[in-house]
N, C-alpha and C positions, 0 to 999 in steps of 0.2 A: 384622305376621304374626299370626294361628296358622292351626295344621295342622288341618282338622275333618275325622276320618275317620268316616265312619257306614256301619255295616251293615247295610242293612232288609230282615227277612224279608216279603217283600211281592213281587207281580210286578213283571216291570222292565218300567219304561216314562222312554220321555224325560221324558214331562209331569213326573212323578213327582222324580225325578231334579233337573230347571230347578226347581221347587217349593222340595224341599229345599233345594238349593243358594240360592237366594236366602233361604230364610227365615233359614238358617245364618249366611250374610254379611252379614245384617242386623242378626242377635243379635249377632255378633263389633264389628259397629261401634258398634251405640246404645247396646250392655248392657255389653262389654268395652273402649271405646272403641279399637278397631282400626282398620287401615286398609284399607279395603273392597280396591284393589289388590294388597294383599299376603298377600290371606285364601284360604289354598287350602282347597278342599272338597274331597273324594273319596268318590266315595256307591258301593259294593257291592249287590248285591241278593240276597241268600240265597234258597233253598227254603223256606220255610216249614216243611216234611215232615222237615226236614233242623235243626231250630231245637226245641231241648228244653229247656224249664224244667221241676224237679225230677223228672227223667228220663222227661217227656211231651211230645211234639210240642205244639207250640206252637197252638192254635186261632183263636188272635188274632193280628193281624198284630204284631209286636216290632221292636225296634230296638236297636242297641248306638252310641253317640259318645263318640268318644275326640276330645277336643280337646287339645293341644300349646300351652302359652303360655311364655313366655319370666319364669321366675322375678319373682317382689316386682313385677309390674306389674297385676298384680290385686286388690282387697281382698277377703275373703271372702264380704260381702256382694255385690260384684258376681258373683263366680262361682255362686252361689246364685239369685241372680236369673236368672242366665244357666241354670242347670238347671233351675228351674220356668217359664222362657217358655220353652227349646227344649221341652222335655217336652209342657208344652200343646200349643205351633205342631206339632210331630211327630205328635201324635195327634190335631189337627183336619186334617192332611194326608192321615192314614193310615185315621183311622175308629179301629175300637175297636183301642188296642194293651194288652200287656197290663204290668201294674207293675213286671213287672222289665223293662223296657226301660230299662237303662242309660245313664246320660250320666258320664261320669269329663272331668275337666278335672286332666291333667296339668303342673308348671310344671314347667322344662328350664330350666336353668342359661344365662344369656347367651352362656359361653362353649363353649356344648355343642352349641349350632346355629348354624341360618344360613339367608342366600339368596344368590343372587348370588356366591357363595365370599365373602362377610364373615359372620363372626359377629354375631351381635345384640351383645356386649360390643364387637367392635369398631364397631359404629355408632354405640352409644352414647357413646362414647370420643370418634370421630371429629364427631359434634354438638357436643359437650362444648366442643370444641377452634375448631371453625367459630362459635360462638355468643359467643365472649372475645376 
């Protein structure tokens, strides 16, 4: 798992959208080592007109990602890596965006999420136990 939620103020288009979404699911696997099946993406598409850095509509197209990882399985080198390749890949996708496009990569406690109704503590657990 994680969760990648992203907001582009940019016009919505599928292409746009299928783009994202793979470049995302790609970061999460090669750079977070994730599991490309359990990588949810969910992309938004803002106005642009409606999109203010330091209380100015935005002229460049922007972005906001929040990624969700499940605590102590990332080191911070990889989550670094992971915010200067999304960063790049998002602004060769987008064209010119502007610096404050945000990337936050959140870690969430094992036992504070989930899929499937199990927790990530309890998957963990239950590997633990299948592997002895």
């Amino acid at each position: 798992m994680p969760y990648l939620n992203v907001r582009l103020a940019t016009s919505e288009s599928a292409t746009t959208a299928q783009a994202v979404a793979t470049l995302l699911t790609d970061l999460a696997v090669n750079v977070l080592g994730k599991q490309a099946d359990v990588a949810a993406v969910d992309i938004q598409f803002a106005d642009p007109k409606r999109w203010f850095v330091g209380g100015q509509s935005v002229t460049a197209q922007t972005f906001y990602l929040e990624v969700k990882l499940t605590a102590g399985t990332n080191t911070r080198n990889e989550k670094a890596r992971f915010i200067a390749e999304a960063f790049a890949g998002l602004k060769h996708l987008l064209g010119q965006v502007t610096p404050t496009s945000y990337i936050v990569l959140q870690d969430v406690n094992a036992d504070d999420w989930g899929f499937g109704g199990q927790t990530q503590g309890y998957r963990y657990i239950a590997n633990q136990v299948k592997s002895h």
